[in-house]
Phi, psi and omega in degrees: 000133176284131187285155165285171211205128172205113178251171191216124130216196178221214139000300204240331136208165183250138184206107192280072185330317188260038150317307174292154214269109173110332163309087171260123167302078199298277194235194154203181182198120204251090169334162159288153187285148183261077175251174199271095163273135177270111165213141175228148194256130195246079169337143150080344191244164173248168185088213172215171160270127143269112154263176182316172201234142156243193183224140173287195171282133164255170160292120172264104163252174171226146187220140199239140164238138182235139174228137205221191203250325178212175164318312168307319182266345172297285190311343192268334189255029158276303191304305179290319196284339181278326193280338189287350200261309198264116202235150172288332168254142167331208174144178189260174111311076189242126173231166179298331179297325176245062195296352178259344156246155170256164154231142174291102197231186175203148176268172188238326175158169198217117168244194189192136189222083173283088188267098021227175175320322188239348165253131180211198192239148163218156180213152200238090197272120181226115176271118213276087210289355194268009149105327176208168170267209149213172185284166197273342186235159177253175187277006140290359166277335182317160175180141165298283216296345181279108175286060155265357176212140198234135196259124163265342194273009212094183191257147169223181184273142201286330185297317191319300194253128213214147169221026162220116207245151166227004177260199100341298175270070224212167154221188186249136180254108191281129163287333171261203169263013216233132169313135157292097183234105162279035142273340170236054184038008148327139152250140188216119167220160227227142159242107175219119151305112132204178195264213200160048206278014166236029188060189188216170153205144169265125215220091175281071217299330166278330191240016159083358199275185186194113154280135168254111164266024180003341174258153159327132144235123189267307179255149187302109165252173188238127176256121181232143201249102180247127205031270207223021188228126188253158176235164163205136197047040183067011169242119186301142183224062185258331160312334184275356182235184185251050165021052181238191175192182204240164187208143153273096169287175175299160180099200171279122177235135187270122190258128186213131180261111194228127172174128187302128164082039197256157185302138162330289183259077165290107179284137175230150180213146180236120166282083169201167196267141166285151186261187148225158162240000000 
């Protein structure tokens, strides 16, 4: 049987935990979700208003067994394995069992169940603080061929889902089950090429939303929309719109680039990690 795997980095480095020798990936366990309801109590009325819910950090664990040869090597690979977890900045989390996700994690704590001098158990406590997981790659990375990526929507046709467009008119496929809102730190980010010599609009006919860019583009430029703050040549122009932003829903979203006298072939690329809960 091919061993499982589980790695941790970030940025700044990658580290495959079970590199250590003897070191196995038994399981994980993904906790219940913490969630937050929003209500407010209404002198005079009954009940309450529900608003949307959100959900806090949950727990990941992973749980390991290791068998060595004597004492001396258990404790020296307890030991690596404690340095390699606990780091002063956050980082992901990726194991084999689920290969299309990552998690944003801070450890939480390491426990041992040592059943003899050279064999025991470990488990590994990890708090997911952002609340979900995402696919391990964002959708400039897509591809069918790649197992990096888990469809909450079900299986589609491989031709179907594109996320750089050249028309006006297309649409975008969220893979999870979860609204894409970069107002709740979701990332999403929007890249459109085109000239606009009347301003644009970005425009999302399943969840309504509308971007607006309101000044002249004369000559063809890219307005790029990072979360909910848009730039163009890496200077916020946000003052320049109607101060919206666009969301993704699960699913199929219609996506339409609309404005007078605006270039034929606008290019668009939509950025973003699928989520889980």
């Amino acid at each position: 049987m091919e061993n499982k795997k589980v790695k941790i980095f970030n940025d700044h480095f990658e580290e495959t935990l079970t590199d250590i020798p003897h070191l196995k990936f038994l399981e994980f366990e993904e906790e219940d979700l913490d969630r937050k309801s929003n209500q407010i109590e209404v002198n005079g009325s009954d009940g309450v208003l529900q608003g949307p819910m959100n959900f806090g950090p949950f727990n990941l664990i992973l749980r390991f067994s290791y068998k060595g040869t004597d004492y001396k090597e258990y404790r020296l690979a307890k030991e690596k394995l404690r340095q390699l977890i606990n780091r002063r900045d956050p980082y992901f989390v990726w194991h084999s069992d689920m290969p299309g996700k990552k998690y944003a994690v801070i450890p939480e704590g390491v426990s041992n169940e040592n059943l003899t001098s050279q064999f025991g158990l470990i488990e590994v406590t990890y708090s997911v603080y952002k609340g979900y997981a995402e696919s391990l790659k964002d959708t400039s990375e897509f591809s069918w061929t790649d197992e990096s990526w888990q469809f909450e929507q079900g299986v589609i046709g491989s031709d179907e889902v594109k996320y750089k467009h050249n028309i006006r008119y297309f649409k975008i496929f969220n893979g999870s089950k979860d609204t894409i809102n970069p107002l709740l730190r979701h990332k999403l980010n929007i890249n459109c090429t085109l000239t606009a010599p009347y301003g644009f609009e970005i425009v999302n006919l399943t969840t309504n939303d509308i971007f607006e860019y309101k000044k002249p583009l004369k000559k063809r430029n890219t307005v790029s929309i990072i979360g909910v703050h848009p730039y163009i040549n890496n200077k916020r122009v946000g003052k320049d719109t109607n101060y919206d932003f666009i969301t993704l829903a699960p699913g199929w979203n219609e996506i339409l680039i609309r404005g007078h006298n605006i270039s034929n072939s606008p290019k668009t690329e939509f950025i973003f990690n699928y989520i889980y809960r």
